[in-house]
C-alpha positions as CSV (number, residue, x, y, z in Angstrom):
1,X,-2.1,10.4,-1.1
2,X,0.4,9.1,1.3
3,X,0.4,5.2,1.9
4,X,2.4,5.3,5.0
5,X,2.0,5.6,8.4
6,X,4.8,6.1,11.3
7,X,6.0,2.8,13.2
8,X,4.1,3.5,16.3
9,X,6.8,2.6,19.9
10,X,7.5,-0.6,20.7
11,X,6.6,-2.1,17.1
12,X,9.8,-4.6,15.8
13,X,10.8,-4.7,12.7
14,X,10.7,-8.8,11.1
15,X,14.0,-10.6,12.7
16,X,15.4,-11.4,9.4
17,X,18.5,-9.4,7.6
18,X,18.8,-7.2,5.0
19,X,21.3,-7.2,2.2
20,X,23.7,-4.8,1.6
21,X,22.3,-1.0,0.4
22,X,18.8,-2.6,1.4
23,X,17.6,0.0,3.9
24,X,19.0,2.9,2.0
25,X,17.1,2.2,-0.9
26,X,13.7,1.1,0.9
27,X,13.2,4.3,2.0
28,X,9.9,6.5,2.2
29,X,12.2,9.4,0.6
30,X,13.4,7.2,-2.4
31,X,12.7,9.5,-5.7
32,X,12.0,6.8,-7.8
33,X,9.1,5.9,-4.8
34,X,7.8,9.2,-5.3
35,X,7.8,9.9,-8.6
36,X,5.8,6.4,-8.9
37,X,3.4,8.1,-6.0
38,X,3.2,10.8,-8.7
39,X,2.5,9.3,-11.6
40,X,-0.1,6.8,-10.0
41,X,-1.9,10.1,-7.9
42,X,-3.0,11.5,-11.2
43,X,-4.0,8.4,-13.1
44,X,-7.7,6.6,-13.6
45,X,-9.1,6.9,-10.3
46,X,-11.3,3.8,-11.3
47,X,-8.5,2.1,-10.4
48,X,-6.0,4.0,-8.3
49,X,-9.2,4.7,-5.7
50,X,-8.4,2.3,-2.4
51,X,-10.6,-0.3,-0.8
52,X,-8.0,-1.6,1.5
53,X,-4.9,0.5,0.4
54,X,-5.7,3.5,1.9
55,X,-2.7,5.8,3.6
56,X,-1.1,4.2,6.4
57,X,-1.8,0.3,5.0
58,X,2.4,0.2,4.2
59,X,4.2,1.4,6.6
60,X,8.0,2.4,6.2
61,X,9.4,-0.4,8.2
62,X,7.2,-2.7,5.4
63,X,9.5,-0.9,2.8
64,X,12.5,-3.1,4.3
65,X,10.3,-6.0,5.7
66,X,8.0,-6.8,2.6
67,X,8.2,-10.0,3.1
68,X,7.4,-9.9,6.7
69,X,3.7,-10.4,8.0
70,X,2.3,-7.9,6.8
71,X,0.6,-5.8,4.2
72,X,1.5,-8.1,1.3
73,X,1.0,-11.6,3.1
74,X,0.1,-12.7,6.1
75,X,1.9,-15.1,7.8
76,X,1.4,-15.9,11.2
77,X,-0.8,-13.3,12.0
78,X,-4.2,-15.7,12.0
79,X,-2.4,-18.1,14.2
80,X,-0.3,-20.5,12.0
81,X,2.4,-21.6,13.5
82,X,5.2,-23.9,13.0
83,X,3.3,-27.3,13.3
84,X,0.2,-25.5,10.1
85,X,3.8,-24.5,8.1
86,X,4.9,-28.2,8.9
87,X,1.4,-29.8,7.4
88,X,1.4,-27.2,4.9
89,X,5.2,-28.5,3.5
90,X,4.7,-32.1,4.0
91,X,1.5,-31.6,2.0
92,X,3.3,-29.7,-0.9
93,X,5.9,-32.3,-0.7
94,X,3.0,-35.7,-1.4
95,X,1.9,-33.7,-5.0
96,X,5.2,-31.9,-5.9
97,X,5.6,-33.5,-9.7
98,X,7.5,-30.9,-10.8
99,X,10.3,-31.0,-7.8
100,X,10.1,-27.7,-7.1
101,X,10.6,-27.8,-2.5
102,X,13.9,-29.0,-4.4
103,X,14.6,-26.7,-7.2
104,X,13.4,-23.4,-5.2
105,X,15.2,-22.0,-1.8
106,X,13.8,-20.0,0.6
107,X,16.6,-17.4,2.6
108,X,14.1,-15.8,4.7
109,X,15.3,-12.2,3.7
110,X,13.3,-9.2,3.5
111,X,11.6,-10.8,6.9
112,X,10.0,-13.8,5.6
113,X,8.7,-16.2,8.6
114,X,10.8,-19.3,7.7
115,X,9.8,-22.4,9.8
116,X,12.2,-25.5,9.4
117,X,10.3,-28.9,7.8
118,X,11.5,-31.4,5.5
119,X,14.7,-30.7,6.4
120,X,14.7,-26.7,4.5
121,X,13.6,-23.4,5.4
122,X,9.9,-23.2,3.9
123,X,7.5,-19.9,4.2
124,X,4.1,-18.8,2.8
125,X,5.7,-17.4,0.1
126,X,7.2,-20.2,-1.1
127,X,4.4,-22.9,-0.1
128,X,1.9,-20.5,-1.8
129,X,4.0,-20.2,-5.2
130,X,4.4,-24.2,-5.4
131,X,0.6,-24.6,-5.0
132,X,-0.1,-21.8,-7.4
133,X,2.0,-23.7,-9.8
134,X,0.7,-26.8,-9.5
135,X,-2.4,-25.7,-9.8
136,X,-1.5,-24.4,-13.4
137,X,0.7,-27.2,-14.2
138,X,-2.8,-29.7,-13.6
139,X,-5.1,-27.2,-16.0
140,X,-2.2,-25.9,-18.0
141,X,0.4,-27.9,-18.6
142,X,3.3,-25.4,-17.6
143,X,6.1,-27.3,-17.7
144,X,5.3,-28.8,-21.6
145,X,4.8,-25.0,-22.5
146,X,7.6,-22.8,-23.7
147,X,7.7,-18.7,-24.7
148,X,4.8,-18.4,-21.9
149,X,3.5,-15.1,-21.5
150,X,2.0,-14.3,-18.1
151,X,0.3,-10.4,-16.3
152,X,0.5,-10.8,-13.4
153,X,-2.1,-8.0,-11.9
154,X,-2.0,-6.9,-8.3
155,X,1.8,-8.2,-8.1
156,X,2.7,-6.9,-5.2
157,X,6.8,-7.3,-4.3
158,X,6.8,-10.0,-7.2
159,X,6.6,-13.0,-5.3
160,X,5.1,-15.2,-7.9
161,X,6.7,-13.8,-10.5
162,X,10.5,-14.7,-8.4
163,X,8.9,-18.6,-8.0
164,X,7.7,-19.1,-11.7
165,X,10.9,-17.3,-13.5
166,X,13.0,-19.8,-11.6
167,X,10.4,-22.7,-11.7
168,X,10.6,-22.3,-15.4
169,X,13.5,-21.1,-17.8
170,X,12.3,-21.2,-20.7
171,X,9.1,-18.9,-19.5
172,X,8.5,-16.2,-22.3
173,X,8.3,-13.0,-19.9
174,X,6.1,-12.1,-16.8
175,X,4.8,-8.7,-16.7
176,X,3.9,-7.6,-12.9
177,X,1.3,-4.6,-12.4
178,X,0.0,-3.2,-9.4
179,X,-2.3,0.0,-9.0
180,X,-0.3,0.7,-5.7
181,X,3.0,2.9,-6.3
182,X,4.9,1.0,-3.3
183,X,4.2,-2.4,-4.7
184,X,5.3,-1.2,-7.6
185,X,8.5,-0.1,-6.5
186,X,9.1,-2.8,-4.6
187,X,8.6,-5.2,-7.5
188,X,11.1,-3.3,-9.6
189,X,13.8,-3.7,-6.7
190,X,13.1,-7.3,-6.0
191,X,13.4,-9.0,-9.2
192,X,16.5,-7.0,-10.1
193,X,17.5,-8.6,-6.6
194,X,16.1,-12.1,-7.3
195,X,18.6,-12.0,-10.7
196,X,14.7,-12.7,-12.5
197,X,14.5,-9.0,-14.6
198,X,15.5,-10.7,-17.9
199,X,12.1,-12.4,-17.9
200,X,9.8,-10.9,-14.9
201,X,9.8,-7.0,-15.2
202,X,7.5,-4.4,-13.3
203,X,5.9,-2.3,-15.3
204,X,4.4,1.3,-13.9
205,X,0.2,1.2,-14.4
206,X,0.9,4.3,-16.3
207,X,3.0,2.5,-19.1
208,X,1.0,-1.0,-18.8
209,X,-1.3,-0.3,-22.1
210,X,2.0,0.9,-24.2
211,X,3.6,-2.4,-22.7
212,X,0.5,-4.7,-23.7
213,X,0.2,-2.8,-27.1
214,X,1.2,-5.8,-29.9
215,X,2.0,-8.2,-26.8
216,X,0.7,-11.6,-26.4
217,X,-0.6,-12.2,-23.3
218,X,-1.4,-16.3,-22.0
219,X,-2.7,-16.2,-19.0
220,X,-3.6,-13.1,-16.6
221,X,-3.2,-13.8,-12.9
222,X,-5.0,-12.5,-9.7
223,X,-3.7,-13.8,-6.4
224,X,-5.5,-12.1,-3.4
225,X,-5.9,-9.1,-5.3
226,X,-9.2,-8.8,-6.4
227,X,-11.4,-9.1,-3.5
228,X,-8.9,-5.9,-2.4
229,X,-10.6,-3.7,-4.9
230,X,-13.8,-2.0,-5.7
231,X,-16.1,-3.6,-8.3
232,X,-15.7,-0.7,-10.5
233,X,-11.5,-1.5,-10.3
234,X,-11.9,-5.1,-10.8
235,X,-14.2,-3.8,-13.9
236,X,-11.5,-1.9,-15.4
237,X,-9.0,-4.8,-15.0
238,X,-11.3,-6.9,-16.9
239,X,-12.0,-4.8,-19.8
240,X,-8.1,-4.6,-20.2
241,X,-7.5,-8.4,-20.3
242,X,-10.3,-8.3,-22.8
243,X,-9.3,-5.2,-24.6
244,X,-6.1,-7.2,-24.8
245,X,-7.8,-10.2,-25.4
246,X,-6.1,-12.6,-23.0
247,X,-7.4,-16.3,-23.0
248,X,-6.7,-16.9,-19.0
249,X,-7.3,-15.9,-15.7
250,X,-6.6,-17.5,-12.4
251,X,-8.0,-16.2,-9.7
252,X,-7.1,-16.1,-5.9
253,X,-9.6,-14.8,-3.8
254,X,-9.0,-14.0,0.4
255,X,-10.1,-16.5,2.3
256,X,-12.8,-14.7,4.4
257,X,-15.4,-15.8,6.5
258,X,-16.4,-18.4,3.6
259,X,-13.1,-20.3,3.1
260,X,-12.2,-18.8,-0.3
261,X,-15.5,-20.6,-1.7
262,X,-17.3,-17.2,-2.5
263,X,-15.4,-14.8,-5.5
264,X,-16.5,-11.6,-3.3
265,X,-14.5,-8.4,-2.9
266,X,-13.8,-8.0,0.8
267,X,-17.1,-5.6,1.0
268,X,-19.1,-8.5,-0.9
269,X,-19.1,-7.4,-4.2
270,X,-19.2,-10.5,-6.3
271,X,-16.9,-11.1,-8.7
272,X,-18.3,-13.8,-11.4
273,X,-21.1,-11.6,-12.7
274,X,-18.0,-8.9,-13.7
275,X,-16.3,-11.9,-15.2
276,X,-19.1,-13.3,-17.4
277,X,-20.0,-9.8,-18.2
278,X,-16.8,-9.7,-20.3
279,X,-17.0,-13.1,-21.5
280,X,-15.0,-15.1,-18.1
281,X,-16.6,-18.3,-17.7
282,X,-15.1,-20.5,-15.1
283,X,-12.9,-23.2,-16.8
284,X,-11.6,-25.2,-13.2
285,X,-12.5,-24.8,-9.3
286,X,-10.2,-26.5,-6.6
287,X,-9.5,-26.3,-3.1
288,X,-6.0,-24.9,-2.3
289,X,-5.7,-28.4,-0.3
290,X,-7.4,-31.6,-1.9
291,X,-7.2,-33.2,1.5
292,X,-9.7,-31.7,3.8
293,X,-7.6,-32.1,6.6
294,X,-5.2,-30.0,5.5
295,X,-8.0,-27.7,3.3
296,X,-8.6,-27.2,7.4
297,X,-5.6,-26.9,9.1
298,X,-3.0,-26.1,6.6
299,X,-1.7,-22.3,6.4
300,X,-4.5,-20.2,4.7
301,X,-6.4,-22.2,3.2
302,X,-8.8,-21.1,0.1
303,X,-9.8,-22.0,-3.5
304,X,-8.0,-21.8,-6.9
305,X,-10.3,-20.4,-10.2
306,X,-9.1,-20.7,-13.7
307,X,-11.4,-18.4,-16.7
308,X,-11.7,-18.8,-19.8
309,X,-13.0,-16.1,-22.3
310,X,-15.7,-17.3,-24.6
């Protein structure tokens, strides 16, 4: 199955630039991209089957752009603009205990939308990562932990992976996963990019149980991955973590029509009977936002889960 579709006319690619040997290698026709497509095509269709990653969901100019608004995160798409992105970083800034608006940069390549506040560039992608962190770093005590191990499922390009390998040095490794071939492939070019690869790696679905064999796993995470996939996917994940027994999993769901409040799949499967039918109970719930003002305004807003098996 194809993921791609054709740029239809008068579509622009994201205004941001490209490093050097970027567009060569983000191509459609890349070998490595198809022998992922491969290898992922005739694995558990449990997992591989789409809910929302269906042919044509990544298109070839998101190959170049992933970090443009699209597939992988929406940026101004439901109407943020500069003034929610402006909220959104002063907000960040009020509980940032661990410094990180000052220890983490934000280049706007690849097509992020980069807006200008506390006198940086800031995006999603970074704004998100610092809350995700923080979020941990209140219920987990990151920054007092060392040889951390994280899986990171549904990874997409790597984003969080990027943000906690340099949030953290002394992190143990970060294992990224995706059941879709481009993210995959993506991941594997952006951390070799991002200088991360000595501690955040990409690892092809079809290699992840040889991977986890002997491993230990700390925390799994799920960041607007979940409500992507069918119950019966989101079942399989689960039996993994606890085939692998992993302690952890933080959960991000979409934020919906019900403000991230609901663990639903995007059809409105729910999620927390899958998760205490393996032994998941919920450890810590928490607005993305604490102040409701910005829980309203700021740039999509949701909640933060943390489970803990039994």
């Amino acid at each position: 199955m194809r993921l791609f579709r054709r740029q239809p006319k008068g579509e622009r690619a994201a205004p941001a630039p490209l490093p050097e040997g970027a567009e060569a290698y983000l191509s459609e026709s890349n070998p490595r991209l198809l022998e992922l497509e491969r290898r992922y095509a005739a694995f558990d269709k449990r997992v591989t089957t789409p809910l929302v990653w269906r042919q044509g969901y990544v298109t070839p100019n998101d190959l170049c752009y992933f970090r443009g608004d699209n597939a992988y995160i929406w940026q101004v798409r439901d109407g943020a603009a500069e003034t929610n992105y402006a909220l959104t970083a002063y907000y960040v800034k009020s509980i940032d205990s661990l410094g990180l608006l000052g220890r983490l940069e934000e280049d706007g390549l690849f097509g992020a939308h980069a807006f200008a506040a506390l006198g940086r560039k800031v995006s999603r992608d970074l704004l998100d990562s610092s809350l995700e962190i923080h979020f941990l770093e209140h219920h987990l005590g990151l920054s007092a932990r060392h040889d951390l191990h994280v899986l990171d499922i549904g990874a997409g390009y790597g984003r969080l992976a990027h943000r906690m390998a340099h949030a953290f040095p002394e992190l143990g490794s970060y294992l990224c996963v995706d059941a879709v071939a481009p993210s995959t492939f993506l991941c594997e070019y952006y951390l070799r990019f991002r200088g991360v690869a000595d501690k955040a790696r990409a690892i092809p679905l079809d290699e992840l149980e040889r991977a986890l064999a002997g491993r230990r796993i700390d925390l799994a995470v799920n960041i607007h991955s979940f409500p992507e996939c069918t119950g019966e996917a989101i079942g399989w994940w689960l039996d993994l973590l606890r085939r692998h027994e992993v302690p952890r999993l933080m959960l991000v769901p979409n934020r919906g029509k019900h403000g991230g409040e609901q663990l639903v799949t995007n059809t409105g499967v729910p999620m927390e009977p899958l998760l205490n039918a393996r032994g998941y109970r919920l450890a810590a719930k928490a607005p993305k936002y604490a102040d409701p003002v910005v829980q309203r305004y700021g740039v999509q807003p949701t909640w933060h889960y943390l489970f803990q098996a039994e």
